[in-house]
C-alpha positions in Angstrom: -31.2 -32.5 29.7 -30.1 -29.2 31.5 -26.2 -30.3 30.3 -27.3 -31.5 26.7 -28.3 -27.6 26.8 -25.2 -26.3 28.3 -22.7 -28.3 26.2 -24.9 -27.2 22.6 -24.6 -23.6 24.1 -21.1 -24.1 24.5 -20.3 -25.5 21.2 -22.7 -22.7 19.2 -20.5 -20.3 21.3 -17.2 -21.7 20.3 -18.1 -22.0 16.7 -19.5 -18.4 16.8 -16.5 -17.6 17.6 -14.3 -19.6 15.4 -16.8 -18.3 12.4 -16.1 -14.4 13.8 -12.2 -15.2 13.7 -12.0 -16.8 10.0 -14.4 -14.0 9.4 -12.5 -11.3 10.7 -9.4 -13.0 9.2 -10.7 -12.9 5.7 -12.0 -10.1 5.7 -8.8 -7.9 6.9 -6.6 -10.0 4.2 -9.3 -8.8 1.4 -9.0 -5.5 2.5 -5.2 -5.8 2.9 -5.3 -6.9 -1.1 -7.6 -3.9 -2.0 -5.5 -1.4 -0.4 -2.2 -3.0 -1.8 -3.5 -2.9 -5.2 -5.2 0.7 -4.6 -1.8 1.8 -3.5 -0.3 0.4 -6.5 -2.8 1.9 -9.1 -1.7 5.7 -7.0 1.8 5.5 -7.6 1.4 4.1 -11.3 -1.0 6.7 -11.7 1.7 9.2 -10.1 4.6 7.6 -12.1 2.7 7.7 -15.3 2.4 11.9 -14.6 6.1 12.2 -13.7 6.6 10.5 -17.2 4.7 13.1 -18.8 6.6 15.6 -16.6 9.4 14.0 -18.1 8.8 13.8 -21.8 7.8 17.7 -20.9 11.4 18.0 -19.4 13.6 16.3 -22.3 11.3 19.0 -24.7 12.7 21.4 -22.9 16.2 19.9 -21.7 18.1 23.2 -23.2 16.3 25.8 -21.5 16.3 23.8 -18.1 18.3 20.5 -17.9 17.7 20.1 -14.2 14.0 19.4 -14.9 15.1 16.1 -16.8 17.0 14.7 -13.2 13.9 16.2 -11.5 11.6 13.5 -13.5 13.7 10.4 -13.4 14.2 11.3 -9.3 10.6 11.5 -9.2 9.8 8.3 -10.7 12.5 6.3 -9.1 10.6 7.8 -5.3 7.6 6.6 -6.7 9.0 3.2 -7.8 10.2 3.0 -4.4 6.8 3.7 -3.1 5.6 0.1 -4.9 8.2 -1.6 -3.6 8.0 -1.4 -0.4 4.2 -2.2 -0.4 3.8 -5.3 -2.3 5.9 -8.6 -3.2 4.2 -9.2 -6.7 6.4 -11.1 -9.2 5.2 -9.2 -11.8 5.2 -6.1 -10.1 8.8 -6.8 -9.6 9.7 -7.2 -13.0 7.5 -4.2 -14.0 9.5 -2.2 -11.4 13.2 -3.3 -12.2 12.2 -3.0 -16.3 11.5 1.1 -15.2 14.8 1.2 -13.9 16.7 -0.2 -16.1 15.3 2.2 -18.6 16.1 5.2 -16.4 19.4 4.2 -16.1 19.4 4.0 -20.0 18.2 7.3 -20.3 20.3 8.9 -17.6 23.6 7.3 -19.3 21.8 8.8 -22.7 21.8 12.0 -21.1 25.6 12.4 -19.2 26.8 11.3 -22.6 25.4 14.4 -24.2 22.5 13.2 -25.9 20.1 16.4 -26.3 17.3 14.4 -27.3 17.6 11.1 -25.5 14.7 8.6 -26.4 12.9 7.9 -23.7 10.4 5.2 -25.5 12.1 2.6 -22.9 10.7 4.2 -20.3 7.7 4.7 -21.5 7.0 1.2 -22.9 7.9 0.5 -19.1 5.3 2.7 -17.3 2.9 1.1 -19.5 3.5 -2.5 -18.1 3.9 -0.9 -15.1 0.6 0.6 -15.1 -1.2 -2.4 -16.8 0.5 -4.7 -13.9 -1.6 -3.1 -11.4 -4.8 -2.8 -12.8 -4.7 -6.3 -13.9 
């Protein structure tokens, strides 16, 4: 009876411990998730201010034309930021869509455009923003 004891001990003890490991396991991927999205929702937050920064900066492009490059260099750091924290698909597409529409608006701008339209970009931080909180 004395072994009957040990060997139930033994196997409440080993599936204490497998329960503590899937536990633990779950519980650091969840967290893992949370922070990956909460990082996300930060930069789209921050990228959504540099796109206000920006439509400030194309309002003002002839008094100070360096603020425009300030704003798109902003928002690309910022798209970097994402990218380097998660592998979402739609993230992804969210991400490349901004950059394409910099890139529009930077080849708006060394063309001469005074006024460039910057709705591209802004439709993008939009997804962008509605990406991560989904």
């Amino acid at each position: 009876m004395a072994t009957s004891r040990r060997r139930r001990s033994r196997i409440a003890i080993a599936a204490a411990a497998v329960a503590a490991v899937v536990l633990t396991t779950g519980l650091t991927t969840g967290c893992d998730a949370v922070n990956k999205a909460l990082d996300c929702v930060q930069t789209a937050e921050a990228i959504a201010d540099s796109v206000t920064e920006l439509q400030q900066a194309v309002e003002d492009a002839s008094n100070d034309p360096t603020k425009l490059q300030e704003s798109i260099d902003t928002i690309g750091e910022n798209l970097d930021k994402i990218g380097s924290k998660t592998d979402d698909a739609d993230l992804d597409k969210a991400t490349e869509d901004m950059r394409a529409a910099l890139i529009q608006l930077q080849g708006d701008i060394q063309n001469g455009d005074k006024s460039p339209d910057i709705s591209g970009v802004t439709d993008a931080a939009g997804e962008l923003t509605k990406v991560c909180t989904s």
